[in-house]
LUMTORTI-790842 format. One record per residue (C-alpha): x, y, z; residue number from 1. Coordinates in Angstrom, 2 decimals. Layout:
# residues N
+---------+---------+---------+-----+
|      c1 |      c2 |      c3 | pos |
+---------+---------+---------+-----+
|       X |       Y |       Z | NUM |
...
+---------+---------+---------+-----+
# end
This chain:
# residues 262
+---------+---------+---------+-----+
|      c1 |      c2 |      c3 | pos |
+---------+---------+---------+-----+
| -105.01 | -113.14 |  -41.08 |   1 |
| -106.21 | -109.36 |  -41.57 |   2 |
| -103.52 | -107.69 |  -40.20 |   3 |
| -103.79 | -104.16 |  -40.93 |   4 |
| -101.83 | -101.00 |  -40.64 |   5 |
| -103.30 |  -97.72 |  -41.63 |   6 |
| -100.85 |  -94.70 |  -41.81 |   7 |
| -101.46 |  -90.98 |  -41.55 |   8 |
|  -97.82 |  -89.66 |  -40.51 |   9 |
|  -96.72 |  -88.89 |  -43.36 |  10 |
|  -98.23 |  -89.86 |  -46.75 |  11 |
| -101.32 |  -92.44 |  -46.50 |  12 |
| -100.54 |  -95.67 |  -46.89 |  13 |
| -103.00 |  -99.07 |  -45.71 |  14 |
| -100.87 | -102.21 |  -45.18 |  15 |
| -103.12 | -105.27 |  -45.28 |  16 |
| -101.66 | -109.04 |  -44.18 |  17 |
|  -98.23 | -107.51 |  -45.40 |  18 |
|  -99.54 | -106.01 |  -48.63 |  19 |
|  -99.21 | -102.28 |  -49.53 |  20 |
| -103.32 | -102.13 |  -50.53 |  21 |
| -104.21 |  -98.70 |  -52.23 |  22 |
| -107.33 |  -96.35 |  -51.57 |  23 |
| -108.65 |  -95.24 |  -54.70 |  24 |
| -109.76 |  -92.05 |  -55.31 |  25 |
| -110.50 |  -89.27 |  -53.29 |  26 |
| -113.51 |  -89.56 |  -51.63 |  27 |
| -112.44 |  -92.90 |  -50.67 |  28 |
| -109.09 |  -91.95 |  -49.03 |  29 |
| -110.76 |  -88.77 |  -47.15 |  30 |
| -113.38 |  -90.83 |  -45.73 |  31 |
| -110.81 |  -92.93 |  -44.06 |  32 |
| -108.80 |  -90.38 |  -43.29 |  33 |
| -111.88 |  -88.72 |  -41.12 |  34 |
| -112.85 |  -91.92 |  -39.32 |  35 |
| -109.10 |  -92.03 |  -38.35 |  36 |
| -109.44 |  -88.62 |  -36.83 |  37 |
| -112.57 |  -89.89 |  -35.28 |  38 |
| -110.53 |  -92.09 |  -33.27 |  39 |
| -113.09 |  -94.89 |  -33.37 |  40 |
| -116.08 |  -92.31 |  -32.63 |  41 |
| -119.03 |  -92.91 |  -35.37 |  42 |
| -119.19 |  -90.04 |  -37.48 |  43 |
| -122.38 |  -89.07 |  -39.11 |  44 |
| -123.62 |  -89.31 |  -42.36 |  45 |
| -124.57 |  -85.74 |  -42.62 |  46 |
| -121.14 |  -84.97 |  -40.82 |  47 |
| -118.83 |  -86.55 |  -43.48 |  48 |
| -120.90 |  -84.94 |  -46.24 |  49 |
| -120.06 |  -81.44 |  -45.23 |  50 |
| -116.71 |  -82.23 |  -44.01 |  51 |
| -115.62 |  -83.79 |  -47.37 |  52 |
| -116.87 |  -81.35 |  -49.81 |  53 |
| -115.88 |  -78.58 |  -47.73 |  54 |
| -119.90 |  -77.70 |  -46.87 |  55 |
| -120.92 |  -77.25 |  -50.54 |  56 |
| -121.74 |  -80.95 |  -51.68 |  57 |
| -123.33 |  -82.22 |  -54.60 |  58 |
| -127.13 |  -83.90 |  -54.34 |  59 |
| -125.77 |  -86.81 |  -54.64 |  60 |
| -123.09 |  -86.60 |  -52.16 |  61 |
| -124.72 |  -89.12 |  -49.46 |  62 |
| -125.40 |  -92.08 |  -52.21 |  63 |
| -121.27 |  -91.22 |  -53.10 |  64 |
| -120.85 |  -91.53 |  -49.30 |  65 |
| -122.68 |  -94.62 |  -49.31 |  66 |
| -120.60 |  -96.33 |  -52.64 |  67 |
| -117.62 |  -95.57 |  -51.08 |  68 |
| -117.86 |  -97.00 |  -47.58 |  69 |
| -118.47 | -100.24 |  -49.47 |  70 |
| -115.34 |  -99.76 |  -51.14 |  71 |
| -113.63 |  -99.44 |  -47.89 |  72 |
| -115.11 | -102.17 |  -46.36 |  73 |
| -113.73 | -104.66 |  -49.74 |  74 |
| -110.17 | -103.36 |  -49.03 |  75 |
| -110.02 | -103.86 |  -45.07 |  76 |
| -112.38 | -106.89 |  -45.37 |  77 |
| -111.94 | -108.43 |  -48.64 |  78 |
| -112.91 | -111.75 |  -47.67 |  79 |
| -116.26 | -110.83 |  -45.51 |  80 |
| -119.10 | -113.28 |  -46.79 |  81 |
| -121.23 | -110.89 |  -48.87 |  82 |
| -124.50 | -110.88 |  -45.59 |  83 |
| -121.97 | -110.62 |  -42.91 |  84 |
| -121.88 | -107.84 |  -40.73 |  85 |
| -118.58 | -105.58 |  -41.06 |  86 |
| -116.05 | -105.43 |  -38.36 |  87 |
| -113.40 | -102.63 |  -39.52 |  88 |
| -115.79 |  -99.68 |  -41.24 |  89 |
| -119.12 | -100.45 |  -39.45 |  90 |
| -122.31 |  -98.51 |  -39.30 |  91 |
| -123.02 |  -96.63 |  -36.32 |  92 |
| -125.34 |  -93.92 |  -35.09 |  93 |
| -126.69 |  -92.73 |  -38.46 |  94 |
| -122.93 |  -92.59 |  -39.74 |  95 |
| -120.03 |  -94.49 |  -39.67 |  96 |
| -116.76 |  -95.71 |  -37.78 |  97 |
| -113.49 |  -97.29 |  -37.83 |  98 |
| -113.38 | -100.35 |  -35.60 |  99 |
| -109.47 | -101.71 |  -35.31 | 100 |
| -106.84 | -101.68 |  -32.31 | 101 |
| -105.51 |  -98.29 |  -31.64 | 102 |
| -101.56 |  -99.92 |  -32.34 | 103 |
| -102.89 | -100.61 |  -36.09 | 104 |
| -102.98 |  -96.81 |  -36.89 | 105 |
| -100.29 |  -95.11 |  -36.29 | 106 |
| -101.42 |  -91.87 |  -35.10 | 107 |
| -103.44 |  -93.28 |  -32.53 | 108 |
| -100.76 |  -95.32 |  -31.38 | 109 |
|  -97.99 |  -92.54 |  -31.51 | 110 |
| -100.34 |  -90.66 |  -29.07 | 111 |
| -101.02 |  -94.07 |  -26.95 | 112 |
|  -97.29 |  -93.94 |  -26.33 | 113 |
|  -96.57 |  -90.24 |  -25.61 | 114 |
|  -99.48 |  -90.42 |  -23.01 | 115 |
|  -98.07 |  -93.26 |  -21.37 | 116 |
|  -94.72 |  -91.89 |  -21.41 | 117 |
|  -96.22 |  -88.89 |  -19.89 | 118 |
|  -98.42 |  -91.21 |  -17.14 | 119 |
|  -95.04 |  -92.53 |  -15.70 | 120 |
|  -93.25 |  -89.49 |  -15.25 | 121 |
|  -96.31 |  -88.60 |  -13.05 | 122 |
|  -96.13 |  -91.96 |  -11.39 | 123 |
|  -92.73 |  -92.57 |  -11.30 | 124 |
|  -90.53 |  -89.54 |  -11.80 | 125 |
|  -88.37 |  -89.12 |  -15.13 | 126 |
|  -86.68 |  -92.00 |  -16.10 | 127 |
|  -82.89 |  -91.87 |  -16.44 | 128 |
|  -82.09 |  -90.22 |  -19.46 | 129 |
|  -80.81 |  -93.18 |  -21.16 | 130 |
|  -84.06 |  -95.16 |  -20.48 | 131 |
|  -86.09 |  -91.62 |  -21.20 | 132 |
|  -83.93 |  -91.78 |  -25.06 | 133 |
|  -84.89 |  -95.65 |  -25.48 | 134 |
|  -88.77 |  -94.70 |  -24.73 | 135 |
|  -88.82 |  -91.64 |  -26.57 | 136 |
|  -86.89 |  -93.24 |  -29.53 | 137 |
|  -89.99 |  -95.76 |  -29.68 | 138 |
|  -92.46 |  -93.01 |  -29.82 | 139 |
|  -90.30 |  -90.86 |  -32.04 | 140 |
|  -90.58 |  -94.14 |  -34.58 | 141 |
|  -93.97 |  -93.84 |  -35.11 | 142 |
|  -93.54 |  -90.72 |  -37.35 | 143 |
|  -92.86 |  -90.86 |  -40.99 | 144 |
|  -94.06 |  -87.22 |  -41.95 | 145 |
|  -96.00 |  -84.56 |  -41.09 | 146 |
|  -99.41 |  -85.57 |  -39.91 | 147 |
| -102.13 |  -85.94 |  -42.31 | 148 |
|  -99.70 |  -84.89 |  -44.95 | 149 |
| -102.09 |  -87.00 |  -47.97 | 150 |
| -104.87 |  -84.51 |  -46.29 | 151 |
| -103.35 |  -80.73 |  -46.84 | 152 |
| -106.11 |  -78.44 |  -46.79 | 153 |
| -108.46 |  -80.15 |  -45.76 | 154 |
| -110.49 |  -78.37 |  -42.95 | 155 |
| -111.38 |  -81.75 |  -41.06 | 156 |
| -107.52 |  -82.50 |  -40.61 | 157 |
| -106.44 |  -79.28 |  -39.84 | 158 |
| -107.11 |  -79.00 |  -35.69 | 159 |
| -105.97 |  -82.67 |  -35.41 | 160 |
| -102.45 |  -82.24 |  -37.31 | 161 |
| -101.92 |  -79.28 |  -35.21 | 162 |
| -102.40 |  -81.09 |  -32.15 | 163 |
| -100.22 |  -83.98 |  -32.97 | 164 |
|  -97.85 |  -82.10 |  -34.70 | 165 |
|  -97.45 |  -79.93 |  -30.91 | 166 |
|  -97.23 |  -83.85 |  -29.13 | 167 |
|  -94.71 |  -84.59 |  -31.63 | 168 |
|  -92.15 |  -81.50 |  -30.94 | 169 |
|  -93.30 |  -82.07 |  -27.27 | 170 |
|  -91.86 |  -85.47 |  -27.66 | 171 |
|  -89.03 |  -84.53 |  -29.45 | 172 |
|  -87.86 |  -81.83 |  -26.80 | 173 |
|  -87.98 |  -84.12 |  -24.15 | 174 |
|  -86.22 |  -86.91 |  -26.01 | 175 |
|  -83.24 |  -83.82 |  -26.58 | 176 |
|  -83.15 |  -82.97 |  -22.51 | 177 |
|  -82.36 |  -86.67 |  -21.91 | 178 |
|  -79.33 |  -86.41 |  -25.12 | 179 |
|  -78.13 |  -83.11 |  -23.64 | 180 |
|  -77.80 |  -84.82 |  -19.71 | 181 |
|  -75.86 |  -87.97 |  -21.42 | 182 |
|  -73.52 |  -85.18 |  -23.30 | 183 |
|  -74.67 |  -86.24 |  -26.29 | 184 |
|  -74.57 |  -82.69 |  -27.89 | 185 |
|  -73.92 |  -83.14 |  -31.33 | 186 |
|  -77.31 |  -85.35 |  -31.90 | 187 |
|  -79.24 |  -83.05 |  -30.01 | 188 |
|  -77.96 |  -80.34 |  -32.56 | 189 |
|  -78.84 |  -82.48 |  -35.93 | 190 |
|  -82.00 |  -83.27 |  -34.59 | 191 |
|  -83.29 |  -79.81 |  -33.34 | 192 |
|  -81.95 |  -77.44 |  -35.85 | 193 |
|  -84.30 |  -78.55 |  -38.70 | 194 |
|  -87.32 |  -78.52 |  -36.22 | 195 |
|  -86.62 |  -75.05 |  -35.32 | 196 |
|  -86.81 |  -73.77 |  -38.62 | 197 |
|  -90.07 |  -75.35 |  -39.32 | 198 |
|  -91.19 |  -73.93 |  -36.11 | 199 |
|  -88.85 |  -71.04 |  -35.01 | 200 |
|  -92.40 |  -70.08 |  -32.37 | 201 |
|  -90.92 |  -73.30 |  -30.12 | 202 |
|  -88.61 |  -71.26 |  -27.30 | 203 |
|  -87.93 |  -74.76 |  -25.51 | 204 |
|  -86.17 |  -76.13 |  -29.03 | 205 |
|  -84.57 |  -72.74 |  -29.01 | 206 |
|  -83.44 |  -73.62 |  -25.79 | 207 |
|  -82.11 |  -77.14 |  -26.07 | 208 |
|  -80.26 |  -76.51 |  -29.22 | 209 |
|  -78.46 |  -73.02 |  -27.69 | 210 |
|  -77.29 |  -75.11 |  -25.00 | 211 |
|  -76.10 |  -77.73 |  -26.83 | 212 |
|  -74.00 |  -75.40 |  -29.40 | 213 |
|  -72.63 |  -73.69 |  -26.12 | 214 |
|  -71.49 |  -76.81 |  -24.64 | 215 |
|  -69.74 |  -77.83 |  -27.99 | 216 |
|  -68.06 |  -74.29 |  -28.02 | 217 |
|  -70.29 |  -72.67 |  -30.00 | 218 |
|  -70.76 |  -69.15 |  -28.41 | 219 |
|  -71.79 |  -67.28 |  -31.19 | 220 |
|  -73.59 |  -70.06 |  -32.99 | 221 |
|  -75.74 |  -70.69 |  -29.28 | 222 |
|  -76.39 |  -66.65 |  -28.91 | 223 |
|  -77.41 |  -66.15 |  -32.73 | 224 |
|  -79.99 |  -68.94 |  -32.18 | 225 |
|  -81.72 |  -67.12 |  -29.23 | 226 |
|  -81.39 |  -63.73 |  -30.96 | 227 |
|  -83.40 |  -65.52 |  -33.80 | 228 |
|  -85.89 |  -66.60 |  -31.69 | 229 |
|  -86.36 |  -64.02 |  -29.73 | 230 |
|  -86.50 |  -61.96 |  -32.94 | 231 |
|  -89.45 |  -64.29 |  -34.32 | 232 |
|  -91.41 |  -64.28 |  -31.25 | 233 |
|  -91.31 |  -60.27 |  -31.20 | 234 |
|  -92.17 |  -60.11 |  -34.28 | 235 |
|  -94.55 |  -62.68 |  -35.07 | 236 |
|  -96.51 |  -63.09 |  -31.98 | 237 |
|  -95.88 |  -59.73 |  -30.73 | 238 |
|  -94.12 |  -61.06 |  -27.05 | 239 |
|  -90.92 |  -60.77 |  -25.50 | 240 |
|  -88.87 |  -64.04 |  -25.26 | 241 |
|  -89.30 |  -66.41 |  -21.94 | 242 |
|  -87.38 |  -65.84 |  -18.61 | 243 |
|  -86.17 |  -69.26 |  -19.61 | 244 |
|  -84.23 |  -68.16 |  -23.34 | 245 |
|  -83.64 |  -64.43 |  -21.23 | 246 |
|  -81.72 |  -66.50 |  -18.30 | 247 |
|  -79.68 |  -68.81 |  -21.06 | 248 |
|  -78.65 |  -65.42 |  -22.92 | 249 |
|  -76.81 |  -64.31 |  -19.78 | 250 |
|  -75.35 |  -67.64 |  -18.57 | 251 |
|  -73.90 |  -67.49 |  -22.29 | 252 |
|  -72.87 |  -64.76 |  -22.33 | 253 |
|  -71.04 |  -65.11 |  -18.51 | 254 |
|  -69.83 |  -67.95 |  -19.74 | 255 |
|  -71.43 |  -69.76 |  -16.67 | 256 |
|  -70.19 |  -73.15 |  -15.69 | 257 |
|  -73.57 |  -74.54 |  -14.79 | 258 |
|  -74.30 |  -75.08 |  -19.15 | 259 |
|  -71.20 |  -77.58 |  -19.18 | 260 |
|  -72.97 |  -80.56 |  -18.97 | 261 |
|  -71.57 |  -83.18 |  -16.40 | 262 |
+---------+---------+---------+-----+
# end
């Protein structure tokens, strides 16, 4: 069968033919972890050496490199006949890369799906917002944690967790504007107040979630959140809030029919 699932969304974790199959060790779990964000690119030899040990590697770091990729190959292939070529971890380019279908990782499929979400709205327009919360629910499955979590500190992982971290709160603002046009408030609330205070520099979740404690009556609750933001952004990043949060405040605070909702 070899059906495999290989998950970097949250903690690691390699699912093979149904089976929860550990990586040992961590040489052996970084290396996979680095082909992953290779997104099926070979990476070199001399590439994975310095990336793993951080640029200071021992002398024997390539025969390690070498020991290990064998490993890998007997947990995604443990029934290769010992001559045959492998199919998952092959050889490539004086290095090595990960050969399986981008909906068998889950990173590369979470970013499959927000790009073809994305690719519609172009083509199509934005869906109606109960079809855009069905898609965006599907996309939104795909995440069990904060990317590359098994991989903290790791210098290799740090660019790419940033940038699907950003797709991920992308995709999670846009799933809340569909919520807040069904009137679905109260979700949109649960589901943005924890993001914001993870990431109190996003003034679109700032946004969303003032407007949907407004349109549950939440005046004070909806105006605290922007003076938070606005706070953070000042302070932290040194610029003034958005026209966007600026606009909100006064509509708030006039108690403007246009944040009702339908």
């Amino acid at each position: 069968m070899n059906e495999r699932q290989i998950r970097v969304l949250g903690p690691l974790r390699v699912v093979i033919d149904g089976n929860r199959t550990p990586i040992r060790g961590r040489i052996q779990r970084a290396l996979l972890g680095r082909m992953v964000v290779a997104h099926g690119r070979a990476v070199s030899t001399d590439r994975l050496v310095d990336d793993i040990w951080a640029g200071d590697p021992p002398p024997s770091a390539a025969s390690v490199v070498q020991v290990q990729i064998h490993n890998l190959r007997r947990v995604f292939e443990p029934h290769r006949p010992r001559r045959a070529p492998a199919a998952v971890v092959v050889s490539e380019s004086g290095g090595y890369a990960l050969r399986v279908a981008a909906d068998q990782v889950d990173s590369w499929r979470f970013e499959a799906m927000v790009r073809a979400y994305q690719d519609r709205v172009r083509e199509h327009g934005e869906p109606d917002p109960a079809e855009g919360c069905r898609l965006l629910d599907a996309v939104l499955a795909c995440w069990h944690g904060p990317a590359f979590e098994s991989f903290e500190g790791a210098g290799w992982a740090v660019a790419e967790a940033a940038r699907l971290t950003d797709l991920w709160l992308l995709t999670a603002e846009l799933r809340a504007r569909a919520a807040l046009e069904l009137d679905r408030a109260p979700e949109v609330i649960t589901g943005l107040r924890p993001l914001l205070e993870q990431h109190p520099e996003r003034e679109e979740t700032a946004r969303l979630l003032a407007t949907a404690q407004y349109r549950l009556g939440q005046q004070a609750e909806a105006l605290a959140t922007l003076r938070r933001a606005g706070e953070y952004l000042v302070r932290e990043m040194g610029v003034d809030p958005g026209w966007r949060l600026q606009r909100l405040e006064t509509a708030i605070l006039n108690q403007s029919q246009d944040l009702e909702g339908r």
